[in-house]
PLY file of the C-alpha trace (Angstrom):
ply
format ascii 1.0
element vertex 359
property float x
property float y
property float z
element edge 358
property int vertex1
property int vertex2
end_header
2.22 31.00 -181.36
0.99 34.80 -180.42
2.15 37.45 -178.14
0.07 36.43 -175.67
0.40 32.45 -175.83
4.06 33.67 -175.13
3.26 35.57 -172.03
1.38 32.95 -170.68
4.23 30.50 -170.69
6.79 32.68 -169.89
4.80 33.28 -166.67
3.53 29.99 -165.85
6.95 28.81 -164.70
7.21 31.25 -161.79
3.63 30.33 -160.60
4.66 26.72 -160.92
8.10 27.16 -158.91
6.03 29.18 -156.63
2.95 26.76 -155.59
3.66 25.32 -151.83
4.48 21.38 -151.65
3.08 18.72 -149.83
3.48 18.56 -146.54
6.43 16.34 -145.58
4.93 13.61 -142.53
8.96 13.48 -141.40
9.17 14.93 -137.81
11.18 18.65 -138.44
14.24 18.59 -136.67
14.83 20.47 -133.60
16.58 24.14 -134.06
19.94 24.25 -132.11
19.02 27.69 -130.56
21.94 27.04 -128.03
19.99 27.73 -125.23
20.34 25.83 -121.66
18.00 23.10 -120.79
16.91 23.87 -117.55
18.17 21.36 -114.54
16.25 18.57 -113.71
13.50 18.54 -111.28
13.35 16.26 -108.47
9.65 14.90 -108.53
7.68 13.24 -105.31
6.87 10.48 -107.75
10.94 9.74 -108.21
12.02 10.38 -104.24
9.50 7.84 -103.43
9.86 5.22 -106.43
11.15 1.87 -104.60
10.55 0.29 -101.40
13.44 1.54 -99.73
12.51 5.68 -99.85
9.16 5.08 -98.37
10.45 2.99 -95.76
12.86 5.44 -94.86
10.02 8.07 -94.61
7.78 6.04 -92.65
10.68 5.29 -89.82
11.42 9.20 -89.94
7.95 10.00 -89.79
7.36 7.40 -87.01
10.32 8.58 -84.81
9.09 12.34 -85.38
5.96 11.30 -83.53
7.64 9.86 -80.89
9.53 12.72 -80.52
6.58 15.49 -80.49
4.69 12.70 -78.30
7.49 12.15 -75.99
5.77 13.38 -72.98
2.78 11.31 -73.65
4.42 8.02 -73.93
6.42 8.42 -70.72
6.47 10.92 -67.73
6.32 11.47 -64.18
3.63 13.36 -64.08
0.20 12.42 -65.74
-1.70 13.40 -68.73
-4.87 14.66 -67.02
-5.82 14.82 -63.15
-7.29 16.62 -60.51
-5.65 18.37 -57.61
-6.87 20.20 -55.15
-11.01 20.71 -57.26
-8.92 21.67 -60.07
-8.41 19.51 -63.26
-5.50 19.99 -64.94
-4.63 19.20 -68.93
-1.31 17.91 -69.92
0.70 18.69 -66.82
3.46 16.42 -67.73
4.23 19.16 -70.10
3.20 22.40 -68.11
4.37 21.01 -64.79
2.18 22.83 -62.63
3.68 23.41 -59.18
0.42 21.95 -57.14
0.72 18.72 -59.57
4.61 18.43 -58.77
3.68 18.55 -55.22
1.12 16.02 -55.40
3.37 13.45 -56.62
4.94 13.45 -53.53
1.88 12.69 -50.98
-0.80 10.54 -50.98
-3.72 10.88 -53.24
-6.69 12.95 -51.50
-9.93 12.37 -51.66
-11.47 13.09 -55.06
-8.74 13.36 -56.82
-7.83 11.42 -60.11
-5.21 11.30 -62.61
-4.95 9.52 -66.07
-1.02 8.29 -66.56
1.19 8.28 -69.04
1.66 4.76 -70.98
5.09 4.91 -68.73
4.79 6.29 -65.98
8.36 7.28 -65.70
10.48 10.27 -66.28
14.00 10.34 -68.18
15.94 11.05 -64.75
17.57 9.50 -62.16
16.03 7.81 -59.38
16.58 5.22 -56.71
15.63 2.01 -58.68
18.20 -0.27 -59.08
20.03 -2.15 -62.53
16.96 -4.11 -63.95
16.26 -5.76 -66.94
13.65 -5.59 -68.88
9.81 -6.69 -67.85
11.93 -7.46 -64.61
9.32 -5.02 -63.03
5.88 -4.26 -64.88
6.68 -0.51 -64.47
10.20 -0.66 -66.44
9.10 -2.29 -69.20
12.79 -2.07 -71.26
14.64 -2.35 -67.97
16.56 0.72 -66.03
20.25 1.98 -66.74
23.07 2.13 -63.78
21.32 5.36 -62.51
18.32 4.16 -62.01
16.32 6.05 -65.21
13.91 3.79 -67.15
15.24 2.90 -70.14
11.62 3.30 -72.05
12.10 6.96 -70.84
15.35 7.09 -72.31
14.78 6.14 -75.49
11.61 8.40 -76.76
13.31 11.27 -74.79
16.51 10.65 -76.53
14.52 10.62 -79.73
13.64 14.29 -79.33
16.63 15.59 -77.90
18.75 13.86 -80.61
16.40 14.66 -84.04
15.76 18.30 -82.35
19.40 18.73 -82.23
20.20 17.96 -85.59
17.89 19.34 -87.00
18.70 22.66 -85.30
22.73 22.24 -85.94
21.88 21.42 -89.71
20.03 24.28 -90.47
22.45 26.51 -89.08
25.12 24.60 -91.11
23.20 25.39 -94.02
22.60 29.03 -94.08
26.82 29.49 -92.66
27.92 27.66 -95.33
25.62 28.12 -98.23
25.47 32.00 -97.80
29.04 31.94 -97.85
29.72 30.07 -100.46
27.75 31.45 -102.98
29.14 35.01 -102.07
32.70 33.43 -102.84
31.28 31.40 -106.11
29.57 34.68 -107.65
31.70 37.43 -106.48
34.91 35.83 -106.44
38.24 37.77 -105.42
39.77 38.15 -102.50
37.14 36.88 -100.35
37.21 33.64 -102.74
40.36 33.23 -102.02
40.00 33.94 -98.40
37.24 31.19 -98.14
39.16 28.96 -100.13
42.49 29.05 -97.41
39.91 28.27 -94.37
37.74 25.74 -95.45
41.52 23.78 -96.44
42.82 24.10 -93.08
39.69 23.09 -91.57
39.21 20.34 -93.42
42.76 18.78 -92.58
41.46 17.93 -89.44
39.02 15.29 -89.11
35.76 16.84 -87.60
34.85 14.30 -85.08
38.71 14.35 -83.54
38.31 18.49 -84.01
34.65 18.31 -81.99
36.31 15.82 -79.09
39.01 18.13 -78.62
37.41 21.21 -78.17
34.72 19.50 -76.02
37.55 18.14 -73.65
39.26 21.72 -74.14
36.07 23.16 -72.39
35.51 23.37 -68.58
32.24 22.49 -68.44
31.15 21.20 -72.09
27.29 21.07 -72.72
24.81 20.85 -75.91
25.63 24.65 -76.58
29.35 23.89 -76.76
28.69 20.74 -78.85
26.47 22.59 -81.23
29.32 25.72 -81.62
32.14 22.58 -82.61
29.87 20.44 -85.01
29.02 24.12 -86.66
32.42 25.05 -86.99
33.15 21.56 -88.28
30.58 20.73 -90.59
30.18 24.49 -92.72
33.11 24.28 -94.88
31.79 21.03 -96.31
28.42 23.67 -97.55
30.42 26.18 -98.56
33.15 24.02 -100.83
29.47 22.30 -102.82
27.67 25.57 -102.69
30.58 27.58 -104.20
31.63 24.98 -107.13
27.72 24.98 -107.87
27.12 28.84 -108.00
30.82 28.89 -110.00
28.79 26.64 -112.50
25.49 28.43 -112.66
27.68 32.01 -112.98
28.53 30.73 -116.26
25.66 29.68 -118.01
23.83 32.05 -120.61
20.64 33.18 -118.90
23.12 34.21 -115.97
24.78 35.99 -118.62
21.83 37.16 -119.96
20.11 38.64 -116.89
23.44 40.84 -116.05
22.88 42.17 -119.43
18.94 42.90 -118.24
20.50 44.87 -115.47
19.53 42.84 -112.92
20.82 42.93 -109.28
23.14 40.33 -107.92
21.23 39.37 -105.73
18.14 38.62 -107.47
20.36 36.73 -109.96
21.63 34.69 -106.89
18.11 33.96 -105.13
16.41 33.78 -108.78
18.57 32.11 -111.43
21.06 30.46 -109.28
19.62 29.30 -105.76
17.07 26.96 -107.62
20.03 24.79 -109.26
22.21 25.13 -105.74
18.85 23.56 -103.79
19.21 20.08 -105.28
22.32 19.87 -103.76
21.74 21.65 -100.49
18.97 19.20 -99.59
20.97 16.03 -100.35
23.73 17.31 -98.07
21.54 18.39 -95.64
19.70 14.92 -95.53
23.02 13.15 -95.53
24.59 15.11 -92.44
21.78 14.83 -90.56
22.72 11.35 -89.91
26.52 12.12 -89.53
25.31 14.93 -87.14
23.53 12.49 -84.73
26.09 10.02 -84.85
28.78 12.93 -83.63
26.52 13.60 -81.16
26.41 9.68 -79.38
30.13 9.47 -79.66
30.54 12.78 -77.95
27.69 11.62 -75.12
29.97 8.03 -75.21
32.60 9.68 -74.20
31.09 11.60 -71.69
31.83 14.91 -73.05
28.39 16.07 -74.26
25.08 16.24 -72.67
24.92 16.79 -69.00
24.60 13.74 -66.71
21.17 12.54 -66.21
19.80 14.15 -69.27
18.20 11.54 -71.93
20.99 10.70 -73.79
21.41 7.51 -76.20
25.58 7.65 -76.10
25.17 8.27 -72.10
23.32 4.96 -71.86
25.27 3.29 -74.29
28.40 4.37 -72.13
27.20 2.75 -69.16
27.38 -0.75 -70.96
31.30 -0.41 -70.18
30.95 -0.82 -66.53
27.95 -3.24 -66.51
29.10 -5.67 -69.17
25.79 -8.10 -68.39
23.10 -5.07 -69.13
22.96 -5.70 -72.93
19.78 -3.77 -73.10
21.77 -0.57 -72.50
23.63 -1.21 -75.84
20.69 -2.69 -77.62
18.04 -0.28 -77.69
19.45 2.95 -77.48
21.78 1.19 -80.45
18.58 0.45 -82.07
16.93 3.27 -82.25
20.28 4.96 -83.25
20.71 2.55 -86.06
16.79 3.20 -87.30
17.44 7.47 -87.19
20.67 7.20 -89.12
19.43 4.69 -91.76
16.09 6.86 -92.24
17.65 9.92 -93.19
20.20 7.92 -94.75
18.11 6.41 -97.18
15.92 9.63 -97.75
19.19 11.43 -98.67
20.47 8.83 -101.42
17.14 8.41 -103.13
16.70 12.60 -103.35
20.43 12.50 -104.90
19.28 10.07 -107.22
16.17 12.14 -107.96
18.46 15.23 -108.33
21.67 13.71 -110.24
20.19 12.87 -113.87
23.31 10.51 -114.43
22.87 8.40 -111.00
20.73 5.04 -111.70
18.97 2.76 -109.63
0 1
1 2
2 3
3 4
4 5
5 6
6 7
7 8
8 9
9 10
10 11
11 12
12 13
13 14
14 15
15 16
16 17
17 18
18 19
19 20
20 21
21 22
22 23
23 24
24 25
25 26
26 27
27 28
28 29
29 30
30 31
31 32
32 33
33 34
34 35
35 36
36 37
37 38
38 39
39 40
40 41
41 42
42 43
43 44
44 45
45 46
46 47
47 48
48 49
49 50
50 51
51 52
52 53
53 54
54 55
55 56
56 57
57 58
58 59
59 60
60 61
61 62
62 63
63 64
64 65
65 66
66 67
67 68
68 69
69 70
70 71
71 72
72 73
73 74
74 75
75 76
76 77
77 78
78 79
79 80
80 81
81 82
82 83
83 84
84 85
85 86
86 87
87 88
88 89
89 90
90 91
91 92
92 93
93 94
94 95
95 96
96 97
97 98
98 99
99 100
100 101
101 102
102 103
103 104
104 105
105 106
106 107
107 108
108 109
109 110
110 111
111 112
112 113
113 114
114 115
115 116
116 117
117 118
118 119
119 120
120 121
121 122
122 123
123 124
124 125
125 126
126 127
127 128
128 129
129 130
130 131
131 132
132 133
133 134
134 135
135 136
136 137
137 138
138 139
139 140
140 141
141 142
142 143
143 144
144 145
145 146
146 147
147 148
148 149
149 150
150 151
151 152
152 153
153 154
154 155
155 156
156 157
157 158
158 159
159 160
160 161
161 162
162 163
163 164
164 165
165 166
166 167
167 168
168 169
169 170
170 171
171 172
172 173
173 174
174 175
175 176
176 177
177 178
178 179
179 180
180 181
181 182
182 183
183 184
184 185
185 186
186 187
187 188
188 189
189 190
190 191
191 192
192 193
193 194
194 195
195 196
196 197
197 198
198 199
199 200
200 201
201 202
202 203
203 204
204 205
205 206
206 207
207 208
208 209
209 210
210 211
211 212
212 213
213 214
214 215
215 216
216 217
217 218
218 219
219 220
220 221
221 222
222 223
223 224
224 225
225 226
226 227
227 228
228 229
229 230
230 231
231 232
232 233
233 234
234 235
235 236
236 237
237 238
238 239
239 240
240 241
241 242
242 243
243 244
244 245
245 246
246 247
247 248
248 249
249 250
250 251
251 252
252 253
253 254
254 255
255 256
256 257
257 258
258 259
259 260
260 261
261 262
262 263
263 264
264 265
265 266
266 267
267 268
268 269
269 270
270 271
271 272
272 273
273 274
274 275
275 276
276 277
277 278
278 279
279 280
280 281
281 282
282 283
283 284
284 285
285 286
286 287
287 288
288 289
289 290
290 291
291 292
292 293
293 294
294 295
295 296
296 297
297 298
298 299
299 300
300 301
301 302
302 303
303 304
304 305
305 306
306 307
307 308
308 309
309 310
310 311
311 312
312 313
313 314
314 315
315 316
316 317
317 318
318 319
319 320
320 321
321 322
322 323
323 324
324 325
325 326
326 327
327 328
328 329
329 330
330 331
331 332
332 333
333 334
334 335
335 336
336 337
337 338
338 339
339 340
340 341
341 342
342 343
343 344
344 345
345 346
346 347
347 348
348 349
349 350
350 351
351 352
352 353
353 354
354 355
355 356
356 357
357 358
C-alpha cells in the first residue's frame, strides 16, 4: 500500500465518525429547565361545563333583571302618562311632583297613563292581611302593614343584590390590599395583621354584626354595611396574604427583583394574576353569606328601616301572623334562589380555578 492509500484511510475514519445519523422517530424528551409552569387558567368553556353553572347564571341573570326592572314590574306611579298637556316618561322612577299629585285626585280630562304590571309600591298602606289573588290587584297577597307582597319581593331583589354587591366589593379591596402588603412586605405590619385578623375571627361574624347593630341607637343599612365590612375583611386578607406569601417565592418573582423592578409592578404584574383566582371564588361565595347576614339582621328587626322592602322584615312578620304562610314562602323563595345562584357560580369557578378539584 502507498503513502497516499495510507492517508486516505487514516482519514476516512474521522469522516465516518463524523457523518450525522438518522433521525431517531422517538419523541425527544422534555429539558428540565426548572422553570414555573404558569397557574392554570379558568376558561368560560370550564365555568359553564354542566347543567348546574348555567343554571346558576341564568337565575342570577334573571333576578338582575328584576332588580334593574324593579320599577317597571311594580309601582305607584305609572310608566307613561299625561298630566296636565304634558306626557311624562318613566315617572315611577323620576317621580315628578305634578304626577305625585295626580295620584291623589281624579283623572282630568285628557289625561292617560300606562301602569305598571303592579300597580303597587313597596310601602305601607291601608290594605288589610290578604292572601294571595284574594284581590286582583295583590296578586301574591299583602304583609301585616298593608305593602303588596309582589312589591316586596322585586324591590327586595334590588335592595338585597345591590347591597351585596356593594359590601363585597368593599370587602375585597380592604382585605386584599392589605393582605398582599403583609404577604410581600412582611415585618412588623405582618405581624400586626396577623394579631387582628385572630382576634376578629374568634368571634363569630353574624353574633359580632347583631351586637353592634343592637349596640347602635338607631341602626340602618349604613351601620349594617360598616359591621359586615369589619366582619367579613380578615377572611380576604388571611387567603390573599398566604397566596402572595406563595407567589413571593417563586422564580420569576425572584427573577423580576433581580430586573429591578418596582414592588409594585411585581405585585399588580406577577402576583395579582395568581391572587385573582382566588379573590373571585371568595367573592362569589360571600356574596351569598352576605345576603343571608343581611335577612337575619332585617329578621330581627335590627337592619333596614321599617317599611322599606325588606325580605327578613316580611319574613319577620310570619311570627305574629302564624296563618300568612305567603310571608315566609316567597320572600324565602326568592332568598333561597339568590343564595343558591351565586352559590353554585362560586363552586364551579373554584373548580375551574383549583387544578386538583374534580367534578
Amino acid at each position: 500500500m502507498s503513502e497516499r492509500d495510507d492517508n486516505e484511510a487514516g482519514t476516512s475514519i474521522p469522516f465516518l465518525l463524523a457523518r450525522p445519523s438518522r433521525p431517531s422517530l422517538a419523541p425527544a424528551r422534555p429539558r428540565n429547565t426548572n422553570v414555573p409552569e404558569p397557574p392554570p387558567v379558568a376558561k368560560v368553556t370550564t365555568v359553564t361545563q354542566g347543567w348546574t353553572a348555567p343554571l346558576g347564571l341564568l337565575v342570577i341573570g334573571l333576578l338582575v333583571l328584576v332588580s334593574v326592572f324593579a320599577d317597571l314590574l311594580s309601582s305607584d306611579l305609572p310608566i307613561v302618562c299625561k298630566v296636565h298637556d304634558s306626557v311624562y316618561v318613566l315617572p315611577c322612577i323620576t317621580r315628578p311632583p305634578p304626577v305625585v299629585d295626580a295620584k291623589f285626585r281624579a283623572p282630568l280630562p285628557g289625561e292617560w297613563a300606562v301602569a305598571a304590571l303592579v300597580a303597587h309600591g313597596p310601602g305601607p298602606s291601608d290594605a288589610a292581611l290578604r292572601g294571595p289573588w284574594a284581590v286582583p290587584t295583590h296578586p301574591l297577597g299583602t304583609d301585616t302593614e298593608g305593602r303588596d307582597m309582589f312589591a316586596v319581593v322585586v324591590h327586595g331583589t334590588r335592595s338585597y343584590l345591590g347591597f351585596a354587591l356593594l359590601s363585597v366589593l368593599a370587602v375585597v379591596l380592604l382585605g386584599a390590599s392589605m393582605g398582599a402588603v403583609a404577604g410581600y412586605f412582611r415585618g412588623a405590619f405582618d405581624d400586626l395583621l396577623s394579631r387582628v385578623v385572630e382576634s376578629l375571627s374568634a368571634f363569630p361574624p353574624l353574633v359580632l354584626i347583631i351586637g353592634i347593630q343592637a349596640a347602635v341607637d338607631r341602626p340602618s343599612v349604613l351601620t349594617l354595611f360598616l359591621a359586615i365590612g369589619l366582619t367579613r375583611w380578615p377572611e380576604f386578607a388571611r387567603l390573599v396574604r398566604a397566596e402572595v406569601l406563595f407567589a413571593s417565592t417563586q422564580d420569576y418573582v425572584t427573577a423580576a427583583r433581580a430586573l429591578g423592578a418596582a414592588p409594585l409592578r411585581i405585585l399588580v404584574r406577577h402576583v395579582a394574576p395568581n391572587v385573582g383566582g382566588v379573590i373571585a371564588v371568595t367573592a362569589a361565595l360571600s356574596i351569598g353569606g352576605v345576603i343571608l347576614t343581611e335577612a337575619a339582621v332585617d329578621f330581627l328587626g335590627l337592619g333596614a328601616q321599617a317599611g322599606s322592602a325588606s325580605w327578613g322584615q316580611a319574613m319577620g312578620q310570619f311570627r305574629t301572623a302564624p296563618d300568612a304562610w305567603w310571608l315566609l314562602f316567597f320572600p324565602g323563595l326568592m332568598l333561597f334562589a339568590l343564595v343558591l345562584g351565586h352559590n353554585v357560580v362560586g363552586e364551579r369557578l373554584r373548580r375551574a380555578f383549583d387544578p386538583r378539584a374534580t367534578d
